[in-house]
C-alpha positions as CSV (number, residue, x, y, z in Angstrom):
1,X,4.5,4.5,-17.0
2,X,6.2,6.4,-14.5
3,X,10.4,5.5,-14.6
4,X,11.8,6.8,-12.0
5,X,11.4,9.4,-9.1
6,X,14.1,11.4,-6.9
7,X,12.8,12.8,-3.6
8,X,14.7,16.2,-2.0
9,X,14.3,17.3,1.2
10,X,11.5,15.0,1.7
11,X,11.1,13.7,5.2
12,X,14.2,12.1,6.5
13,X,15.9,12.5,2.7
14,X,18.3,14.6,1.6
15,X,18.4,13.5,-1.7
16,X,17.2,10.0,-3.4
17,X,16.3,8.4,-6.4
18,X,13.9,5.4,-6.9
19,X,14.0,3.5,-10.0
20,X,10.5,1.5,-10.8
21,X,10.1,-1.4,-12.9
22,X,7.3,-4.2,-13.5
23,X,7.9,-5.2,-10.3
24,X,10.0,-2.9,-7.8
25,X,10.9,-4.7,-4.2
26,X,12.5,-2.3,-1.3
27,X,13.6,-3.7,1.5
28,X,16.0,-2.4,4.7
29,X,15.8,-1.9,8.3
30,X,13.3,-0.1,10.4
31,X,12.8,3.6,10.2
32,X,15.3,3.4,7.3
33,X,12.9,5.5,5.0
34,X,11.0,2.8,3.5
35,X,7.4,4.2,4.4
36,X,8.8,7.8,3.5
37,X,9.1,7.0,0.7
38,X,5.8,5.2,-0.2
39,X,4.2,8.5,1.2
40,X,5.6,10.3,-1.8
41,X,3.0,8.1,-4.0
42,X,0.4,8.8,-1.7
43,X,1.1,12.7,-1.7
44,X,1.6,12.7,-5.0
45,X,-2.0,10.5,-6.0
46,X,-4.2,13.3,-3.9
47,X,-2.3,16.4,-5.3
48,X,-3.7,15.5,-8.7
49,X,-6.9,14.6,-7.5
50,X,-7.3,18.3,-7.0
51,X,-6.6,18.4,-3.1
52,X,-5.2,21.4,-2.3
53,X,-1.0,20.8,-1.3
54,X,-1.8,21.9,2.6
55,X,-4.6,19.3,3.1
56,X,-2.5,16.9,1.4
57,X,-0.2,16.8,3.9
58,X,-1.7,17.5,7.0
59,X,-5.2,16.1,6.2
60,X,-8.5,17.2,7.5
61,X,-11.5,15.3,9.2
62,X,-12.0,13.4,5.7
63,X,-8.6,12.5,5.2
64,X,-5.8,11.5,7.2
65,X,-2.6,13.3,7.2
66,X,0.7,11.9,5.9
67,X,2.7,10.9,8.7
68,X,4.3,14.2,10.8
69,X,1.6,16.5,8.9
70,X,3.8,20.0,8.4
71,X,6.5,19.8,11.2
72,X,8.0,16.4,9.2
73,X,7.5,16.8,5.5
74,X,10.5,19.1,4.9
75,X,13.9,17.6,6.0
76,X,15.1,19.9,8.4
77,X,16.3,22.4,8.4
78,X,15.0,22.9,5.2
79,X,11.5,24.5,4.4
80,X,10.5,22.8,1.0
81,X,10.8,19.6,-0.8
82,X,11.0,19.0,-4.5
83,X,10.1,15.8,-6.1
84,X,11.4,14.7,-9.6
85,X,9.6,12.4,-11.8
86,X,10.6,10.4,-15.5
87,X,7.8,9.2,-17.1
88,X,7.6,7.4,-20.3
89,X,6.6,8.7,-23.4
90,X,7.6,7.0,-26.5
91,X,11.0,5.9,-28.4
92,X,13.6,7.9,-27.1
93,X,11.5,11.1,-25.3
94,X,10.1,10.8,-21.6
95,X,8.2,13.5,-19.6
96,X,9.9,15.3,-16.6
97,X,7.6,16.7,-14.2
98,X,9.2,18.7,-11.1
99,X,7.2,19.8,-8.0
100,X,8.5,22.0,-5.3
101,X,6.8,22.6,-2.4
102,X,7.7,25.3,0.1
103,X,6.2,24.5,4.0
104,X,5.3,26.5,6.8
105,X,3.6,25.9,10.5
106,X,0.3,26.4,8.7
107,X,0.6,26.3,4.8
108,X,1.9,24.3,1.9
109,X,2.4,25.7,-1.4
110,X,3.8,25.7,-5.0
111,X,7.5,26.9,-5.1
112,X,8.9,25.9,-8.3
113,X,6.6,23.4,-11.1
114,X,7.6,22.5,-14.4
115,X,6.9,20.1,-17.2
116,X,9.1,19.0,-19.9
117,X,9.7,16.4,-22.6
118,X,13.4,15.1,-22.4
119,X,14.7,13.7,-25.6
120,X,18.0,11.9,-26.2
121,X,20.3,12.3,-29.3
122,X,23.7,11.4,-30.8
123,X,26.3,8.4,-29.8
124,X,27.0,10.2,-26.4
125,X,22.9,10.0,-25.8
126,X,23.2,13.9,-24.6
127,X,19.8,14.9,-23.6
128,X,17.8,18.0,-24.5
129,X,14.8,19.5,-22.5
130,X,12.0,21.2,-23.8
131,X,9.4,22.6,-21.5
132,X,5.8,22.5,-21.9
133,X,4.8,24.8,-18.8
134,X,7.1,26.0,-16.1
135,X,7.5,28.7,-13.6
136,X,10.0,31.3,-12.6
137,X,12.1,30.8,-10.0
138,X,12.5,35.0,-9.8
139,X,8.7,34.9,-9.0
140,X,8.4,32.3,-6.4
141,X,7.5,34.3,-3.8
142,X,4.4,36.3,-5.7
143,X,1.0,36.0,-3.8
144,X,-0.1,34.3,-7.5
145,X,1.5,31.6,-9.3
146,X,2.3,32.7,-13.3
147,X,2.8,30.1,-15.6
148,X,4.4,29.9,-18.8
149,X,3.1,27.2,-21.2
150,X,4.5,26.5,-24.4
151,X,3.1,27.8,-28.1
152,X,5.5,25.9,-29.7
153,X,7.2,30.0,-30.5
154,X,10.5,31.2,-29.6
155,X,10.1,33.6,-25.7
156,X,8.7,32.3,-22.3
157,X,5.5,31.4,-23.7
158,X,1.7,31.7,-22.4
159,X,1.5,33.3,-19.4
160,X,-1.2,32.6,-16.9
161,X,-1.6,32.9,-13.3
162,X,-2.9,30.4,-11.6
163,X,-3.5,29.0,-7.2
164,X,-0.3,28.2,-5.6
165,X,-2.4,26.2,-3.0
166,X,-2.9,23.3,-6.0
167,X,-0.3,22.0,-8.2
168,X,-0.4,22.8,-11.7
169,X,-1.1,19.7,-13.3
170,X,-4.4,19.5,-11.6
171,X,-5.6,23.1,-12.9
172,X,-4.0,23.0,-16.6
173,X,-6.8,20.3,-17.1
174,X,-9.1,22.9,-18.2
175,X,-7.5,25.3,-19.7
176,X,-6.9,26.1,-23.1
177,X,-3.7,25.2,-24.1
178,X,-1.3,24.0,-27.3
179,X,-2.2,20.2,-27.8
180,X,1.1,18.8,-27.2
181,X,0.7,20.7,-23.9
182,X,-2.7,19.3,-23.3
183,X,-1.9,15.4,-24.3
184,X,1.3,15.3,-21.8
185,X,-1.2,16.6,-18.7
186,X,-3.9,14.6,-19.3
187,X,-1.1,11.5,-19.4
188,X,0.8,12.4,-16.1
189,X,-2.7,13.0,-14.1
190,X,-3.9,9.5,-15.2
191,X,-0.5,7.9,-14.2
192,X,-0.7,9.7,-10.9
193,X,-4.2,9.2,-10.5
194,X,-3.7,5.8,-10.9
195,X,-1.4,5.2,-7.9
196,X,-2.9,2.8,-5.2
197,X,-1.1,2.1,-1.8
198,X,-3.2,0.0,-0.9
199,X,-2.7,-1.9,2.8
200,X,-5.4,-4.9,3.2
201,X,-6.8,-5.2,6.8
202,X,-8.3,-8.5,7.3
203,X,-10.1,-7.6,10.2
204,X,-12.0,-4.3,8.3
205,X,-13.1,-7.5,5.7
206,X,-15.4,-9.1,7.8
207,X,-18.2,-7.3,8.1
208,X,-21.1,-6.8,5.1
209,X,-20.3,-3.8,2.6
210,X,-21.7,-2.3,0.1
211,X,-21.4,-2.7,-3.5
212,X,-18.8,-0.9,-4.7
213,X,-16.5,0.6,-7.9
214,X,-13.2,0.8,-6.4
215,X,-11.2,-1.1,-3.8
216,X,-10.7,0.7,-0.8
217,X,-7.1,1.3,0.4
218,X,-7.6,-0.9,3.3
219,X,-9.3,-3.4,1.2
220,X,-12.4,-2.8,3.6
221,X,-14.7,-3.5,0.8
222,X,-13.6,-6.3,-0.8
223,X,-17.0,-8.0,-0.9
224,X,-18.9,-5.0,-2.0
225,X,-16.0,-4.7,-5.2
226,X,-16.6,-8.5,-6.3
227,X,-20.5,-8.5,-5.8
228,X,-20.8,-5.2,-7.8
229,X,-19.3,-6.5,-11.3
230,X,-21.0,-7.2,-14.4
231,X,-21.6,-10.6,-14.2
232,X,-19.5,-12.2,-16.9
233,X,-16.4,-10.0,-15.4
234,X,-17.5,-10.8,-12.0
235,X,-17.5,-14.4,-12.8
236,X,-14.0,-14.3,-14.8
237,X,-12.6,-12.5,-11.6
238,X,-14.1,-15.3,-9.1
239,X,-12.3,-18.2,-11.2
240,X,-9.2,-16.2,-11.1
241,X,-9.1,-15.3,-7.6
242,X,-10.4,-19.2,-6.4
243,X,-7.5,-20.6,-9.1
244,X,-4.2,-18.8,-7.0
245,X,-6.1,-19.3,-3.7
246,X,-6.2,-23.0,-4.4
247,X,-2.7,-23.2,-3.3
248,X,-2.5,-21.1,-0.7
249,X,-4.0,-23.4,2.7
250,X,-3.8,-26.7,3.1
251,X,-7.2,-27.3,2.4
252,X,-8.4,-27.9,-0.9
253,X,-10.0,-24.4,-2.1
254,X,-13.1,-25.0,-4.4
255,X,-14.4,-21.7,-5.1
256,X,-14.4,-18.1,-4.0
257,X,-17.0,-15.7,-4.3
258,X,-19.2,-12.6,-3.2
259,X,-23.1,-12.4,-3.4
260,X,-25.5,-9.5,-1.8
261,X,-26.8,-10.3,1.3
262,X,-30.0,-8.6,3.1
263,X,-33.4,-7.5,2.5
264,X,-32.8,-4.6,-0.3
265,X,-30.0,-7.1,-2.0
266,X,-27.4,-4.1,-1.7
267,X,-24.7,-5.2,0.8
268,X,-22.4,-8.0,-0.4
269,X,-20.3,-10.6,2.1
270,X,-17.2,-12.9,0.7
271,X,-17.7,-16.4,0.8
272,X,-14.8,-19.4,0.4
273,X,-16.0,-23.3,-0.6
274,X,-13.1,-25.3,1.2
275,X,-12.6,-29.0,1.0
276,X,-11.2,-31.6,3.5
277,X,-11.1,-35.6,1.7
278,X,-14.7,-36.5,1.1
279,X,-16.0,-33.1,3.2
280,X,-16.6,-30.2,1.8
281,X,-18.4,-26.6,3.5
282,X,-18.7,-23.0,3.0
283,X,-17.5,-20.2,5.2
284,X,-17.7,-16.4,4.8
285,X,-15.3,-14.1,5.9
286,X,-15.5,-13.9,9.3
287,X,-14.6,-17.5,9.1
288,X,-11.6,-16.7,7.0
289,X,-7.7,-16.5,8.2
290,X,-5.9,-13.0,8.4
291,X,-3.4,-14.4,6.1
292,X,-6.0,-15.7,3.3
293,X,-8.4,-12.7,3.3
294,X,-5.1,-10.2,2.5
295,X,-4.0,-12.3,-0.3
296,X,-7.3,-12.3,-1.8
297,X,-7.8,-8.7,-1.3
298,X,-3.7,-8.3,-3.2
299,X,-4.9,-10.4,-5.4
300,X,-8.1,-8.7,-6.3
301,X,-6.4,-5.5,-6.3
302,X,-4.8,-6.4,-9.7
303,X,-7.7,-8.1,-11.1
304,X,-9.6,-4.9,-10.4
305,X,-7.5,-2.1,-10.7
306,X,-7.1,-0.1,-14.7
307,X,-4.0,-1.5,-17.0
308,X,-0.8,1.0,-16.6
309,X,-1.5,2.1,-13.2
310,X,0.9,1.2,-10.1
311,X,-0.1,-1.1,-7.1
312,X,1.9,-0.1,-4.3
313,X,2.0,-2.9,-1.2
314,X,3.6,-2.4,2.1
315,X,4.9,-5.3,4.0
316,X,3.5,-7.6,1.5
317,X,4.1,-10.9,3.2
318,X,1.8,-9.9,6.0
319,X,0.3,-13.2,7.6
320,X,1.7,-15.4,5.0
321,X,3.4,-18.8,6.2
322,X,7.0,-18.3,4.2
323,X,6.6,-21.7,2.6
324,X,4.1,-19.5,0.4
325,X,6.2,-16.8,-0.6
326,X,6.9,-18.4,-3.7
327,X,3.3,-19.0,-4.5
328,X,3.0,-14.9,-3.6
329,X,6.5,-13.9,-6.0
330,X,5.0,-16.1,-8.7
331,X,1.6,-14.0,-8.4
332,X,2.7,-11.1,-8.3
333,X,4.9,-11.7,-11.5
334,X,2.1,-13.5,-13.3
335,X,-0.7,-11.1,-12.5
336,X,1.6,-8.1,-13.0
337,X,2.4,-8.5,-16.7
338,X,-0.6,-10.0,-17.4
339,X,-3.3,-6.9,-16.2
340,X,0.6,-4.4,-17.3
341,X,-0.1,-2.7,-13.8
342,X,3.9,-2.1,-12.2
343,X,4.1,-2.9,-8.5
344,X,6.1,-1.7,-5.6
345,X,6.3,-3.7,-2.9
346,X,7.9,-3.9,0.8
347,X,9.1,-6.7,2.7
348,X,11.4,-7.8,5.6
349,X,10.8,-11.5,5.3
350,X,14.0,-13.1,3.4
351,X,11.8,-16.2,2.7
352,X,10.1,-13.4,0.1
353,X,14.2,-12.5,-0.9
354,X,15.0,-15.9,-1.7
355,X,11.8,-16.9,-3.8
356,X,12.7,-13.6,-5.9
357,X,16.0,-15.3,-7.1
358,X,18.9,-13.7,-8.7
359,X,17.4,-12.7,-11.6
360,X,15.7,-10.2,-9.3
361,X,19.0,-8.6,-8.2
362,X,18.8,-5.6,-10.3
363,X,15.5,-4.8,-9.4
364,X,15.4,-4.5,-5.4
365,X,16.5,-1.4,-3.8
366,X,18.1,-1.3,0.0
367,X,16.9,1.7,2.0
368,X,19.5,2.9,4.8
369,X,20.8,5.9,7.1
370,X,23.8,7.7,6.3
371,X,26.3,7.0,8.5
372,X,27.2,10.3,9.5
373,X,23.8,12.6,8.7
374,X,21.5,10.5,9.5
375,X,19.9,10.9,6.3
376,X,17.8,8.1,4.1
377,X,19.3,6.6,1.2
378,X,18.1,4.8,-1.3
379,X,20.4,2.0,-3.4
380,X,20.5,-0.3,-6.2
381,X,21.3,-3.8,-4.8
382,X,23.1,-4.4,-7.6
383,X,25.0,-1.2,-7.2
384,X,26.9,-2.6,-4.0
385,X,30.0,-3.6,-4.6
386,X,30.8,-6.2,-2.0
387,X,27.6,-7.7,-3.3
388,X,29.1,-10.6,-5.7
389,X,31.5,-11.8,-2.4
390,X,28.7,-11.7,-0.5
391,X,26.2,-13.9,-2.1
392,X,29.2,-16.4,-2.8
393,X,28.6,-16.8,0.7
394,X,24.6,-17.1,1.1
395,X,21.3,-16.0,-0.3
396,X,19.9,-12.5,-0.2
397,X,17.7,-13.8,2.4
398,X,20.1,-14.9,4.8
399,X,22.5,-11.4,3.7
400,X,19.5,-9.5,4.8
401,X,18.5,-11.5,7.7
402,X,22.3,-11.5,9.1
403,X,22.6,-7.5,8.0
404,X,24.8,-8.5,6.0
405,X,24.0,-5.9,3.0
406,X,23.5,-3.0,5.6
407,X,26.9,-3.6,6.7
408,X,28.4,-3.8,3.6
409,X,26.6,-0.1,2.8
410,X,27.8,1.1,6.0
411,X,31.1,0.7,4.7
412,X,30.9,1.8,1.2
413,X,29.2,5.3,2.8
414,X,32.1,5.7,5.4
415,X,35.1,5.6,2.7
């Protein structure tokens, strides 16, 4: 599972890191960096899907660019971003992968990429590194890209060149490489393939879809997704997702399920059974509330998606009344460990803050500007040291909601 993540000279960041856990919240003002940062995961997800870097970024007519395409992925006035990744491996080793991308008005390429297995030792928990491919920094600018992968022998190691336009990960799939070499790709490119940012838009359920494999990243074809299972899994998921919609309205939820609609049997619409006292009756989605059809669609997201990937939600408390976030925090924990998928999610609503609790303190992180750059940063909410006077004197939702925290960082950052 991936550990942690430090972003340079990406977008409006100078230098970052983001710590993940089961569940990860990130909260902090507007255009303080939040959705910057979530763009990393979605940059990151498509580079090892084989999209070349440039189309990445700035998209083409099949795929949307990251926000600011070229002009805004480098901080300026810098002209390449690196991003740094820990991922676990076992005991005491993880994986390091490091990516940098250099950026101009019309390209994006590999600068710098390496891969390495970090391993600590001894009382003082010194770490050694040990690279499985990297390149050379003295032959960034080359028209190729030569890569050294380990033999497990003393010197650089296996020298191949490969495309700068895709990152390495994505073309040592095929090659013929030392095991050990092989095992850590094929592990990073399944974590990273298995990033979803996924933003339900009730209104794109409401139509018929298709049956489908995968959850699209609006949640679009949420229909198509349930009516496509085999039918004892499609029957296990239906009981889940009608069991934590039952508390959700304030009508009495008896089921919820998808069946194909049409002549040809191949397009698929959701359907709810609600109950009011004695009445009961059936609506379908276009019946459904904005708030209902994205919980569903979160909550089918983790039903659906593969164990040990990463569900990343933005402004997850979209449409919900906050006398439900609790019912959403419980979920979200519940569903989390159960299916071992880590989320990241986004919030401003400090209804969501208080239903965390304490024990959640260590695991929310506070984006803000610096002071005097400008820059994003990103902080540990446990890391602030006024934090323990300040929740003498409220909740984290009321510290958030009166700005409380952002002040406290604007001092910290000005001393």
């Amino acid at each position: 599972m991936i550990k942690e993540i430090t972003v340079e000279n990406w977008k409006s960041f100078k230098k970052s890191k983001f710590y993940i856990d089961p569940l990860t919240i990130l909260i902090g003002a507007n255009a303080s960096g939040k959705s910057n940062l979530l763009d990393t995961f979605i940059f990151l997800s498509r580079i090892t899907t084989n999209v070349p870097i440039s189309r990445a970024i700035n998209g083409d007519v099949n795929l949307p660019p990251i926000r600011g395409g070229f002009e805004w992925v480098c901080r300026k006035p810098s002209d390449r971003f690196t991003i740094r990744m820990i991922f676990q491996k076992s005991g005491k080793q993880d994986y390091q992968y490091v990516l940098t991308c250099k950026v101009n008005d019309t390209k994006a390429e590999v600068f710098y990429e390496a891969l390495s297995i970090l391993t600590q030792s001894g009382k003082n928990k010194s770490v050694k590194e040990k690279f499985l491919f990297k390149t050379a920094e003295e032959e960034a600018n080359t028209p190729g890209l030569p890569t050294y992968f380990s033999t497990g022998a003393q010197g650089r190691g296996k020298r191949i060149d490969l495309n700068r336009s895709h990152c390495i990960l994505s073309q040592a799939e095929t090659l013929n490489l030392r095991k050990e070499v092989v095992e850590a790709v094929k592990k990073l490119l399944k974590e990273l393939q298995g990033i979803f940012v996924f933003d339900p838009i009730p209104s794109h359920m409401r139509d018929y879809k298709p049956f489908s494999d995968t959850l699209q990243s609006d949640g679009s074809n949420l229909a198509g997704v349930l009516a496509g299972l085999e039918q004892q899994r499609k029957e296990e998921v239906e009981k889940e997702l009608t069991c934590y919609l039952k508390d959700l309205p304030e009508k009495d939820v008896k089921r919820v399920w998808a069946e194909p609609v049409g002549k040809f049997q191949t397009d698929a619409m959701l359907y709810c059974e609600e109950g009011w006292r004695a009445e009961k009756y059936e609506v379908d989605a276009r019946g459904m509330s904005d708030g209902t059809l994205r919980y569903l669609a979160i909550v089918a997201a983790l039903l659906t998606r593969k164990e040990n990937s990463l569900l990343i939600v933005e402004e997850i408390d979209n449409g919900l009344h906050p006398s439900r976030a609790k019912i959403l925090v419980d979920m979200l924990k519940t569903l989390g460990k159960k299916r071992n998928i880590d989320i990241i999610v986004t919030t401003h609503n400090p209804a969501i803050l208080d239903a965390l609790g304490n024990t959640m303190v260590p695991f929310i992180t506070v984006a803000h500007r610096d002071n005097n750059t400008g820059s994003s940063i990103l902080t540990q909410l446990e890391d602030i040291e006024e934090l323990p006077k300040l929740m003498a004197g409220g909740t984290i939702g009321r510290l958030s909601t009166d700005g409380k925290i952002e002040q406290a960082l604007m001092r910290e950052h000005a001393e």
